[in-house]
C-alpha positions as CSV (number, residue, x, y, z in Angstrom):
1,X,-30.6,60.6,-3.5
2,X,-31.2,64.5,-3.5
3,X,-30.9,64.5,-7.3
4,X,-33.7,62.0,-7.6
5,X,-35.8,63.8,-5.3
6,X,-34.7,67.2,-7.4
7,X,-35.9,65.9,-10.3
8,X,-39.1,64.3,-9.0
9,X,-39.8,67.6,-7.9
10,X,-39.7,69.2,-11.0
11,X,-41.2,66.2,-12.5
12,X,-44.1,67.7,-10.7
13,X,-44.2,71.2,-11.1
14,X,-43.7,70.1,-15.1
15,X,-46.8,68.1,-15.2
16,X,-48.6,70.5,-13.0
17,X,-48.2,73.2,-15.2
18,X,-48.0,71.3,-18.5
19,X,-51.1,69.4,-18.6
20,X,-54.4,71.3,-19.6
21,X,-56.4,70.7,-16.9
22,X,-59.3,71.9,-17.8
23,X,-59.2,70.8,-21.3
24,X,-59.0,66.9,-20.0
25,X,-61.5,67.7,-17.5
26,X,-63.9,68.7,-19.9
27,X,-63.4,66.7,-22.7
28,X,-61.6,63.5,-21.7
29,X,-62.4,62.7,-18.3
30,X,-60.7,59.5,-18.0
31,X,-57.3,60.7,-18.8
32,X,-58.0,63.9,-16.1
33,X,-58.5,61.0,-13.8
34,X,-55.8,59.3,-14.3
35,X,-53.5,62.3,-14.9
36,X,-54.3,63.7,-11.2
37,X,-54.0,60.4,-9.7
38,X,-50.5,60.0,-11.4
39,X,-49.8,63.5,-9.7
40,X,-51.0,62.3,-6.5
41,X,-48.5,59.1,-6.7
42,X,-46.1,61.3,-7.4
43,X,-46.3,64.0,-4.7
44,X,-46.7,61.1,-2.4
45,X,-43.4,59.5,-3.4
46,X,-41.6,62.9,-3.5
47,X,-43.2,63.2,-0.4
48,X,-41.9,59.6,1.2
49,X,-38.3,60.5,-0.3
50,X,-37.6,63.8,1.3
51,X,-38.9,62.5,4.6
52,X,-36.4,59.4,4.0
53,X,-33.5,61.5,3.0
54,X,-33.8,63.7,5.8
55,X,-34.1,60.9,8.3
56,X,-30.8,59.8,6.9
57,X,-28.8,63.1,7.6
58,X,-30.4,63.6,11.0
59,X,-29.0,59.8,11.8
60,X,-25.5,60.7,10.4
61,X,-25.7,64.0,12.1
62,X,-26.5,62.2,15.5
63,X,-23.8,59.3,14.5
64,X,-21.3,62.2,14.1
65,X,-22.1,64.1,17.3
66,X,-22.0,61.1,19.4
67,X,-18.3,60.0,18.0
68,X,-17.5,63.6,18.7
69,X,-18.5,63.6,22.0
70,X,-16.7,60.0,22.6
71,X,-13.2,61.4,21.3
72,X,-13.8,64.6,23.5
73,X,-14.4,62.6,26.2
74,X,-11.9,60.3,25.1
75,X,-9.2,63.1,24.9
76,X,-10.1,65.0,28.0
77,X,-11.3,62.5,30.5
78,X,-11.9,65.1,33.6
79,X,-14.9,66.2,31.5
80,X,-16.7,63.2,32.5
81,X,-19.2,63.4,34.9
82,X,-18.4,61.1,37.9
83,X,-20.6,58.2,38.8
């Protein structure tokens, strides 16, 4: 998933610095159009893939830290707070 997000990225930066801006602005205002809305699409996705790739660690992060804490429980049982 990071790669696909990596390349988006520079997917990105590529068109941002590629395209003549200006040039399409001024002469072919159509295409300007739909060249920034393409960019907007874009960041937007980027933007929905990082957020979705970093919920996913976070889970497997708190997924990981609660089977830790079972097996530590699990091993040392006096840990545990009494009820």
């Amino acid at each position: 998933m990071q790669t696909a997000i990596d390349n988006l990225g520079e997917s990105i930066a590529k068109t941002k610095t590629e395209v003549d801006w200006e040039y399409l602005r001024d002469n072919d205002p159509s295409e300007f159009l739909k060249q920034k809305e393409l960019l907007a699409e874009n960041e937007s996705n980027l933007k929905e893939a990082t957020e979705a790739a970093q919920k996913l660690q976070e889970d497997a992060l708190a997924s990981t830290v609660q089977s830790e804490q079972a097996l530590l429980l699990e091993t040392n049982p006096d840990w545990q707070d009494p009820v």
